[in-house]
FIPALO-557218 format. One record per residue: residue number from 1; residue in three letters; x, y, z of N, C-alpha, C in turn. Coordinates in steps of 0.05 Angstrom, whole numbers, plus 5000, padded with zeros to 4 digits. Layout:
N
+-----+---------+------+------+------+-------+-------+-------+------+------+------+
! num ! residuo ! n.px ! n.py ! n.pz ! ca.px ! ca.py ! ca.pz ! c.px ! c.py ! c.pz !
+-----+---------+------+------+------+-------+-------+-------+------+------+------+
! NUM !     ALA !    X !    Y !    Z !     X !     Y !     Z !    X !    Y !    Z !
...
+-----+---------+------+------+------+-------+-------+-------+------+------+------+
end
This chain:
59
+-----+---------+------+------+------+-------+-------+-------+------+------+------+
! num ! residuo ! n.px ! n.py ! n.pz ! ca.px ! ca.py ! ca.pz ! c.px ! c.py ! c.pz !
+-----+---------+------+------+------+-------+-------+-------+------+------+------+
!   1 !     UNK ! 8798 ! 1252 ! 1731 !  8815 !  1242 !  1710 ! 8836 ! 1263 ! 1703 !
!   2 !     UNK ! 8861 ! 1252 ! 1697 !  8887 !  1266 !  1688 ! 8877 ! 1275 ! 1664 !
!   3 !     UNK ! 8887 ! 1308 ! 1659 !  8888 !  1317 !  1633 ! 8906 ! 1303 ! 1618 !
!   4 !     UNK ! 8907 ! 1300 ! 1584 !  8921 !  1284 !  1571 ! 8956 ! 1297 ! 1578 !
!   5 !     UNK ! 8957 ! 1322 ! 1578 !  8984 !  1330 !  1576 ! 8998 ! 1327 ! 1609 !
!   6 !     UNK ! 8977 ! 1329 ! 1636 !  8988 !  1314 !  1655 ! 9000 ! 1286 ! 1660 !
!   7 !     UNK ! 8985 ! 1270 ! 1645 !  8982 !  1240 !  1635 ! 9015 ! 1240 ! 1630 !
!   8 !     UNK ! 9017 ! 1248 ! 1601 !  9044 !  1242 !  1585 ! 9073 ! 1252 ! 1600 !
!   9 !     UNK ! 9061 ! 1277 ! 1612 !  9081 !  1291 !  1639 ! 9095 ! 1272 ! 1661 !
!  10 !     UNK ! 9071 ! 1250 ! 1668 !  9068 !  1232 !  1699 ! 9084 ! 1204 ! 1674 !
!  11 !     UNK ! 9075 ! 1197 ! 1654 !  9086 !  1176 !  1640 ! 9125 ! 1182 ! 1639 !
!  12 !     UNK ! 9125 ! 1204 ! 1624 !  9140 !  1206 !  1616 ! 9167 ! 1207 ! 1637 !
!  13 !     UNK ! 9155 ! 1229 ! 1659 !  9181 !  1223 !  1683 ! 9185 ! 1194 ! 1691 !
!  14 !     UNK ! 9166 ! 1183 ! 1698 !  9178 !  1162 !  1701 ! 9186 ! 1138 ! 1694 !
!  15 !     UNK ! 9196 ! 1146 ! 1663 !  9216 !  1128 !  1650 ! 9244 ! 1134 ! 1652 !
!  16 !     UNK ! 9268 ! 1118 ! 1651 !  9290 !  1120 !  1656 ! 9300 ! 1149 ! 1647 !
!  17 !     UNK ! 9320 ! 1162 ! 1653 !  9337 !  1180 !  1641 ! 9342 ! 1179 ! 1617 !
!  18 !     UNK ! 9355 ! 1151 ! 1603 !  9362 !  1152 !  1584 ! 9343 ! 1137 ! 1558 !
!  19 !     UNK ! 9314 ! 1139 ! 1566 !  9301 !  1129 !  1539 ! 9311 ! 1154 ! 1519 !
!  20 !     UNK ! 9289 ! 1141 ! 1495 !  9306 !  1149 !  1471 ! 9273 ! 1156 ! 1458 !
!  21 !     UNK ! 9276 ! 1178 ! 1439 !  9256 !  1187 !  1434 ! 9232 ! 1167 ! 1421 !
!  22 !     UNK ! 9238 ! 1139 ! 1409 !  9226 !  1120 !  1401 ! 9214 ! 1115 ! 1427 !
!  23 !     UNK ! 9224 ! 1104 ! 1446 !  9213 !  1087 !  1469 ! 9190 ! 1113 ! 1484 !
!  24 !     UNK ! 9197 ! 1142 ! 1485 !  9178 !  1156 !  1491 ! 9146 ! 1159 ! 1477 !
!  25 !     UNK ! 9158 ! 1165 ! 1445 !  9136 !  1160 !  1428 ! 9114 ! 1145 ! 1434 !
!  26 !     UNK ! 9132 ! 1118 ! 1434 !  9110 !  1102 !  1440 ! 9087 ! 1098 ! 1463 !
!  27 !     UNK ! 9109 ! 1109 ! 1485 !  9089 !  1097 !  1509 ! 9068 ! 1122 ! 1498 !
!  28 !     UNK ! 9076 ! 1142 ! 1492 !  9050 !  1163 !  1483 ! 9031 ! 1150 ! 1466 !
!  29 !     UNK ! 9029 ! 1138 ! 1445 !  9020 !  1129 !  1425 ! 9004 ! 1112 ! 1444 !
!  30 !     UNK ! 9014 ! 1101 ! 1455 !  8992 !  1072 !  1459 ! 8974 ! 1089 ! 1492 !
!  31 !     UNK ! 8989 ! 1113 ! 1499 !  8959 !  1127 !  1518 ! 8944 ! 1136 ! 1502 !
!  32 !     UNK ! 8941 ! 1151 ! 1491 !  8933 !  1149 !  1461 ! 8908 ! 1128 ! 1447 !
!  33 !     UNK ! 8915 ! 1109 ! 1443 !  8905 !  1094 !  1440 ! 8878 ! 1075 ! 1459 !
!  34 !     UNK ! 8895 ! 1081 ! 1488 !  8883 !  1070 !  1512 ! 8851 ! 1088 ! 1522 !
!  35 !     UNK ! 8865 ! 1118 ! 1513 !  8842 !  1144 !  1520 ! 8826 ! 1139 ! 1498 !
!  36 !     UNK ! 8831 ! 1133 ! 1473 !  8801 !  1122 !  1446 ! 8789 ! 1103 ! 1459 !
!  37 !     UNK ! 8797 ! 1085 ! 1461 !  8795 !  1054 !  1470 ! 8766 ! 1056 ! 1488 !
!  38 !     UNK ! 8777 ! 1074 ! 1512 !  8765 !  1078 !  1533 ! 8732 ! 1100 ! 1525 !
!  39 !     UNK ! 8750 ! 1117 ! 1519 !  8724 !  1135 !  1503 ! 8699 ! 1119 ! 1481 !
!  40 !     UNK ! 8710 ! 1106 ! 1473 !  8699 !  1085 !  1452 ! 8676 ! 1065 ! 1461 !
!  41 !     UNK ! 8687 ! 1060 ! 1489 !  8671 !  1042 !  1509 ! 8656 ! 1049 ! 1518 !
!  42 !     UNK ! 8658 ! 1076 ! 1525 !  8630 !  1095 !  1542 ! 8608 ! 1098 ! 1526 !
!  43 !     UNK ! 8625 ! 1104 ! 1494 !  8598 !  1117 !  1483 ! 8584 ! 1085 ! 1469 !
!  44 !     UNK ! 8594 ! 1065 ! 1475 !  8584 !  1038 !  1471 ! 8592 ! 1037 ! 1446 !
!  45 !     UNK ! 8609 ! 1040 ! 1438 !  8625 !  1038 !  1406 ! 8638 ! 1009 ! 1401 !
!  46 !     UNK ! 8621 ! 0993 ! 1412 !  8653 !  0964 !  1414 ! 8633 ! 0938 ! 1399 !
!  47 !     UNK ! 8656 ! 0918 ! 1406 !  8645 !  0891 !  1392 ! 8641 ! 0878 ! 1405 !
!  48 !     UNK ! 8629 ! 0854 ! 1399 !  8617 !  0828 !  1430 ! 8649 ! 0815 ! 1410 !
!  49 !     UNK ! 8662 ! 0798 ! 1438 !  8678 !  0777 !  1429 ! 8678 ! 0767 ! 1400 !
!  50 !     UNK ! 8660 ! 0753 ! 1399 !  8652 !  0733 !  1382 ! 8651 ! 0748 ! 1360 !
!  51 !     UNK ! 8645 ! 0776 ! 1350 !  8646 !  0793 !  1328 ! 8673 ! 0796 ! 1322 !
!  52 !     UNK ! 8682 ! 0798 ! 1339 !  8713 !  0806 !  1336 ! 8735 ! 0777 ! 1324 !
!  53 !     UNK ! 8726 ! 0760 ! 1337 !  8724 !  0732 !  1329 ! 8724 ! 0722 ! 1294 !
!  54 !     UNK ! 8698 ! 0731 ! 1297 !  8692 !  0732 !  1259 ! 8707 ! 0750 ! 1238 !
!  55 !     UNK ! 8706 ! 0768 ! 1247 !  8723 !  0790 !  1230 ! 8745 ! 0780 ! 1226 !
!  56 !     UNK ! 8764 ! 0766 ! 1249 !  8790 !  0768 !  1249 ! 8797 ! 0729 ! 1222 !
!  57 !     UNK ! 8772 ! 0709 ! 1237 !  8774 !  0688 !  1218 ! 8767 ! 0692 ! 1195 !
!  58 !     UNK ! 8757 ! 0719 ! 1185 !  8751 !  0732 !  1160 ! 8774 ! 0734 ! 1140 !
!  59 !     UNK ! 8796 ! 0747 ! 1153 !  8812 !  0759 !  1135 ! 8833 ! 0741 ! 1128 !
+-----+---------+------+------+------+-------+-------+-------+------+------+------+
end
């Protein structure tokens, strides 16, 4: 597995020349997000569907 700062290195070249520091941000933000996500899953941190389901007809 890519270290996070090779990650953002390999993301980041290859977006256009001319993004703009928003459009970089983000794609960081949401690897970011993707590396919790993922970490989250291993250590069995998640919801069955149907939990997620409820919560959301909750609010």
């Amino acid at each position: 597995m890519e270290t996070l700062k090779q990650e953002a290195l390999n993301v980041i070249a290859k977006m256009p020349d001319g993004a703009d520091i928003d459009a970089i941000m983000y794609r960081l933000y949401v690897i970011d997000k993707v590396r919790k996500g993922r970490e989250a899953a291993d250590k069995g941190e998640t919801v069955s569907s149907g939990e997620l389901l409820r919560e959301i007809e909750s609010w």
